[in-house]
N, C-alpha and C positions, 0 to 999 in steps of 0.2 A: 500575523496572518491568522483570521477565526478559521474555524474548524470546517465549516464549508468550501473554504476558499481554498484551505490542503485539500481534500477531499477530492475537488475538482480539477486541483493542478495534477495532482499523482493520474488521476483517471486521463487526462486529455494527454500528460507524458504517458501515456502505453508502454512502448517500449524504449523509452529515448533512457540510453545509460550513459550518456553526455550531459555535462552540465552540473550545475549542484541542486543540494535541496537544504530548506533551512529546516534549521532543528525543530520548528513546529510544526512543517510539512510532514517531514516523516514520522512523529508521532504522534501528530492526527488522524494519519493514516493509519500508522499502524494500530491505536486503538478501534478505528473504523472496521480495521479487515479483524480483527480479531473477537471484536464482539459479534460480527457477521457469520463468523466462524461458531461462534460460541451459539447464537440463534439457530444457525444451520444444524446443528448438533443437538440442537435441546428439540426440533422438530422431528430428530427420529426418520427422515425422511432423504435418502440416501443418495436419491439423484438430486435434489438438492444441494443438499452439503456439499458435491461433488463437484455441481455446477459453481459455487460459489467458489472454492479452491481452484479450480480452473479458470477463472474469470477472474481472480484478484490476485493471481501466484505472477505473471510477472509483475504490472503495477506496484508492487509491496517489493519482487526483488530490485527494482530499476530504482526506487525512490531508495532504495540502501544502499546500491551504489554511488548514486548520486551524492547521499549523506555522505559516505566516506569519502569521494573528492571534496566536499566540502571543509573536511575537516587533515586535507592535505594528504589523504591517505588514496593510493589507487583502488580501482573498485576489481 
């Protein structure tokens, strides 16, 4: 899975904490929210950053659930 193709699965899974997620999913993602995070923060620009935390906090928690039924473990 390239890095657009996680990118857009995590975002269209919203909130689904069903199902799994493969190990590239969730670390594409989570390099994506985290640099987003890091751009949001280097703008200094508060409702921003904020905005961005709020708009990718569950996507990012649902795809870690996910990963852990993946990996046999409940989420």
């Amino acid at each position: 899975m390239n890095p657009i193709q996680s990118i857009t699965t995590c975002l269209k899974k919203y909130v689904a904490f069903s199902g799994r997620a493969s190990r590239s999913e969730y670390w594409y993602f989570a390099l994506f929210y985290y640099v987003l995070l890091l751009v949001a923060a280097l703008t200094h620009n508060v409702a921003f950053r904020d905005l961005v935390e709020l708009a990718l906090f569950l996507p990012f928690l649902a795809a870690g659930v996910r990963r852990l039924q993946d990996t046999n473990r409940s989420g």
